[in-house]
C-alpha positions, 0 to 999 in steps of 0.5 A, a space after each residue: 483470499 485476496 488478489 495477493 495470495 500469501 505465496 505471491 506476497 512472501 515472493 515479493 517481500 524475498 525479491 525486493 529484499 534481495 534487490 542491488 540499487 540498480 534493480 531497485 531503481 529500474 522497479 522505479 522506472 518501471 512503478 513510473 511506466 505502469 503506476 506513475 500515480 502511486 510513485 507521484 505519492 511518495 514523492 509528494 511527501 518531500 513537499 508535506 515535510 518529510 525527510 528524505 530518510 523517511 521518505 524511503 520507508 514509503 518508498 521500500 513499501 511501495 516497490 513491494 507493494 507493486 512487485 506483488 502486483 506484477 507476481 500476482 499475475 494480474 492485469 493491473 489498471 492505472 491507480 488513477 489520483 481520482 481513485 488515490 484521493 477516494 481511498 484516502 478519504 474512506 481511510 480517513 473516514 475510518 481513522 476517524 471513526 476508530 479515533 471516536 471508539 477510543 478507549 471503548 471495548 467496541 474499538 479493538 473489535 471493530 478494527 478487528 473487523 476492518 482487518 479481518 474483511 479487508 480484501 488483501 489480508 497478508 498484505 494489509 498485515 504485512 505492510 502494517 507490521 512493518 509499519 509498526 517497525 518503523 515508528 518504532 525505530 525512527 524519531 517520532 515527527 510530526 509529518 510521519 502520519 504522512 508516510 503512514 497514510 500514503 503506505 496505507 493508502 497503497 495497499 487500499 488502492 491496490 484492494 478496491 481498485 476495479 480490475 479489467 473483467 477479461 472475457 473468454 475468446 468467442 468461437 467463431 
């Protein structure tokens, strides 16, 4: 089980959902408070070509994403771009490494494996599906592997980054 149990998860996908504009913009103030990293990601794509349209897909998921960090109940450290860029390049390892299996039998079953070892499961999954959803839904563009690996790369970072090890009160 990851740090992000299912239930946390389901709250988080009901809270943002049912979010107005104004609650949606003061979770971004407050992503820019804690997490100014991961909102400097998504800003980053208007840079790299992506539509605006697009840009709110990565957008939508990184509210999610970081409202299942503030439900989880977790002491949260700052996603540094130090650890934004590690992520990234592990992803990109991966991404290659799958691409290099294509069309073998041995690529669905070491995928299977990433998934299935991933340390936050419910929402890799999630964050995929809905993923998935959008490719399906948008025209195709070039840049769109842009939001795809910033959407992916959240949810890398919120799985591997170190939490703070909170030591129990000394008796005195």
């Amino acid at each position: 089980m990851g740090r992000i149990s299912q239930s946390v998860l389901l709250g988080a996908i009901k809270a943002v959902q049912e979010m107005t504009a104004d609650e949606k913009l003061r979770l971004a103030d407050e992503i820019f408070s804690l997490q100014p990293n991961l909102l400097g990601a998504v800003l980053a794509l208007r840079g790299l070509g992506v539509p605006a349209a697009k840009q709110e897909f990565a957008l939508e998921m990184l509210l999610l994403c970081f409202q299942a960090m503030m439900e989880s109940g977790l002491t949260w450290p700052l996603i540094t771009v130090v650890e934004q860029e590690n992520q990234m390049q592990r992803h990109t390892t991966l991404l290659r490494f799958f691409e290099s299996l294509d069309g073998r039998s041995e690529q669905k079953n070491c995928i299977r494996e990433y998934i299935d070892a991933h340390p936050e499961p419910e929402l890799l999954a999630w964050v995929m599906m809905q993923s998935r959803d959008w490719l399906l839904k948008s025209a195709p563009e070039e840049s769109d592997k842009y939001v795809l690996l910033a959407v992916a790369n959240f949810v890398s970072c919120i799985a591997y980054v170190p939490l703070p090890v909170e030591r129990p009160p000394r008796i005195q």
